[in-house]
N, C-alpha and C positions, 0 to 999 in steps of 0.2 A: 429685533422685536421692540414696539415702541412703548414702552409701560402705560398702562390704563392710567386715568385721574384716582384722586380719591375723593369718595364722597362724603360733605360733611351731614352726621345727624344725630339722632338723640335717641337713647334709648332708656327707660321707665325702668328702676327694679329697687325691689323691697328685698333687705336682707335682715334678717333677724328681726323683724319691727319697721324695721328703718325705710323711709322711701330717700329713693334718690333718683336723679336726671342725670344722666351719664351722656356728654358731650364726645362723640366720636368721629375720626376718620377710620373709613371703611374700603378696601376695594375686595372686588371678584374673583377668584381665579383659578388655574387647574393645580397648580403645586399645592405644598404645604404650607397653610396661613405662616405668617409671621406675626406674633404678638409682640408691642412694643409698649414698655413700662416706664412712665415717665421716673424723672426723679424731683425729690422736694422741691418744692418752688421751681419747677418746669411747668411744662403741658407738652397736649398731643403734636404740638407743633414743630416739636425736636426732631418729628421724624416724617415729615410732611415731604423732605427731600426726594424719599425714594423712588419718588416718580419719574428722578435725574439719572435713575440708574437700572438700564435695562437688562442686566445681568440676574436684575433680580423681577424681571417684568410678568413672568409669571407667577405671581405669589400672593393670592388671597392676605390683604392688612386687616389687623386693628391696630389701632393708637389708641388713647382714649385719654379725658382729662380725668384723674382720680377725686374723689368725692372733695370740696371742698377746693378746686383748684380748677384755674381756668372758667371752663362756661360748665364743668358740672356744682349740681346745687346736691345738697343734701338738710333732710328737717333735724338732724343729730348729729351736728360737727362734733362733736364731745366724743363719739365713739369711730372716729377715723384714725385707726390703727392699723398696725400690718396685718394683725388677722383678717381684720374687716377688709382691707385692701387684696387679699387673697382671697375671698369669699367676692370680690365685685370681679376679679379677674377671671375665677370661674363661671361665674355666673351668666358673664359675656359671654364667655367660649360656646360655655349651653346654650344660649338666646342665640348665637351663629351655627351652631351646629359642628363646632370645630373638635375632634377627635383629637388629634396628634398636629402638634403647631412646633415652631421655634421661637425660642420663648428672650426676647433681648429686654434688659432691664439696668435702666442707672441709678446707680443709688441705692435710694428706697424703691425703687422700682427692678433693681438687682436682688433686695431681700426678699421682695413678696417672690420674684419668680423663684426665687430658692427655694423660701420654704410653700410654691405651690408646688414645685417639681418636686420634695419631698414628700406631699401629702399626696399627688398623683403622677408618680413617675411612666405611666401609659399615657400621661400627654404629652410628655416631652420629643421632639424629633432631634434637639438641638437647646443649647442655651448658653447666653451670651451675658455674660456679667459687667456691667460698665462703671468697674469702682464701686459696686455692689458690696453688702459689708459684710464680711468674713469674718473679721475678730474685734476685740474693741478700738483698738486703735484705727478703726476705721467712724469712730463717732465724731472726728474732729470739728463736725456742724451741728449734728443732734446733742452733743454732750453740752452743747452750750444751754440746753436748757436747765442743766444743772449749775453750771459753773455760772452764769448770767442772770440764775433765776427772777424773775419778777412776775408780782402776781397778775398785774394788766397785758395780758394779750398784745394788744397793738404796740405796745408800749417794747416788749420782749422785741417783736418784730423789727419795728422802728431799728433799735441800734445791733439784733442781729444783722440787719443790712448792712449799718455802717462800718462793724468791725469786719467782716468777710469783704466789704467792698475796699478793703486797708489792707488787705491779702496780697503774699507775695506771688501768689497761685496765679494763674494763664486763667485771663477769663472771669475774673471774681469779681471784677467791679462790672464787668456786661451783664453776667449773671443776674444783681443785686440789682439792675437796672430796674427788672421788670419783677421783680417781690411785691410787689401794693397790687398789681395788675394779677397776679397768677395763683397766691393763694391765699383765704381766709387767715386773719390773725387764730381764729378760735378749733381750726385744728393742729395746728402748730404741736402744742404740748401733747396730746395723744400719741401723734406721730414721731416726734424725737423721744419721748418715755419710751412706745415700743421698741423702736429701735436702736434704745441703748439696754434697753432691759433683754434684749435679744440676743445681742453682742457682745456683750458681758457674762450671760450665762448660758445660752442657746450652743450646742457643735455645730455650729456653721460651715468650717472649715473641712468637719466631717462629713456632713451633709452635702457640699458639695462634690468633694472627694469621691460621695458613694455615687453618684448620677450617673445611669450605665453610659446615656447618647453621648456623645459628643460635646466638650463646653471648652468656654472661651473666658478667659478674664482679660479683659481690657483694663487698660491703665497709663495713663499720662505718663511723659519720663519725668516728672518732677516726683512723680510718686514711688519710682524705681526701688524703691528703699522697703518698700514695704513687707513685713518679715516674713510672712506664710507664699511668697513670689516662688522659693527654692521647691517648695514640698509640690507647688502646684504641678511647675515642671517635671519634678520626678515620678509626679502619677502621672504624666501623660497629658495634660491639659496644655491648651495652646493658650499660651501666657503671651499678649499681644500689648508691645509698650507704641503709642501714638506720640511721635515726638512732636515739640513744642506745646505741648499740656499739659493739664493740673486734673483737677476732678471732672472740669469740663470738656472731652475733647468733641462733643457736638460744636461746642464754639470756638477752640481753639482752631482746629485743623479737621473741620469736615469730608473735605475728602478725602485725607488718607482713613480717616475713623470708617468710613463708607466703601472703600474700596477693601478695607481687612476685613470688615463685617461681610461683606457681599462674597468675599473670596471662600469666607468659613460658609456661613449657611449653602453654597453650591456645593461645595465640599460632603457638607454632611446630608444633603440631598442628595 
């Protein structure tokens, strides 16, 4: 089966007050959607590939740029958090019509599907965590807005680039390439506040743990180490390392990250 295109468009929504223009690919299809959550300083475009891989060729997409990144615009960068970020991810689903999806998220786009899969676990079919963060020692990017703090926005940005792009990590200086290009200086701090204030005090690990469907954490072998890895495997979670990666295995090693994703979601379909 030869996978459909996807198409790119725009879709209007107001959450709490707030308007925003959400930049998406979209495609058609008879399976179960697959939702896919960028992470900080990405866009929809991480996942633009799957059109390479017909395994997955019947399978209703979204991607989407997240408020403040890529080609989505929002009038209140100030309140793009992960709650907000879970309330736009719902909010799609309703505007598509999507009932039960599998839900793939890196990063910060592994938090929001966390905690939307706990606020509605009758959407989940599936879910796929890619370095998604489970406890604190997963803030090693957002904590810098503490440890780096500066009160200027672009100014923060500017040399967050530069130290991450000085990383011994697979992929961190490609990554930092495109930072100016992909998201607003000025939601920056919202979104690393939540998501250390999240991870610090939020059960994450729990939360995950309780998700009846099927789930997946992904993770680079440089990240091997990471200390909730044991527990995952002993509940039962398909604990999936992409070797020659770091936080990024979109850009380290695309295709095996694509062929273990492709292998789980037909699994749990």
């Amino acid at each position: 089966m030869i996978p459909a295109p996807v198409n790119i468009s725009q879709r209007q929504l107001r959450i709490a007050g707030t308007a925003t223009t959400i930049a998406t690919l979209e495609r058609a299809g008879a399976a179960t959607p697959i939702v896919f959550l960028h992470g900080f300083g990405s866009t929809k475009e991480d996942y633009a590939d799957i059109v390479l891989h017909p395994a997955l060729a019947a399978h209703p997409v979204l991607a989407y740029d997240a408020p403040g990144c890529g080609r989505s615009t929002i009038d209140h960068p100030d309140r793009v958090d992960i709650p907000f970020l879970v309330d736009i991810a719902q909010a799609l689903m309703d505007d598509l019509d999507m009932k039960r999806v599998h839900l793939v998220g890196h990063s910060m786009g592994g938090l929001t599907a966390l905690r939307l899969a706990t606020a509605r676990p009758d959407l989940v079919a599936s879910i796929v965590s890619i370095e998604g963060n489970l406890a604190p020692e997963d803030c090693f990017l957002s904590r810098q807005i503490i440890d780096h703090d500066h009160a200027d926005a672009t100014h923060f940005l500017t040399e967050f680039r530069d130290r991450v792009a000085r990383s011994r990590y697979a992929a961190s200086a490609l990554y930092t390439a495109g930072l100016p290009a992909k998201v607003r200086a000025e939601v920056v701090r919202p979104i690393f506040e939540s998501m250390v204030e999240l991870s610090d005090h939020a059960p994450l690990l729990d939360d995950f743990l309780a998700i009846a469907a099927p789930r997946m954490l992904m993770h680079g072998d440089q990240n091997a180490t990471l200390s909730y890895l044991p527990a995952l495997r002993d509940a039962g979670v398909d604990v999936t390392e992409i070797s020659m990666s770091g936080h990024f295995p979109m850009y380290s090693n695309p295709l095996e990250m694509w062929a273990r994703l492709s292998a789980f979601i037909t699994a749990a379909e």
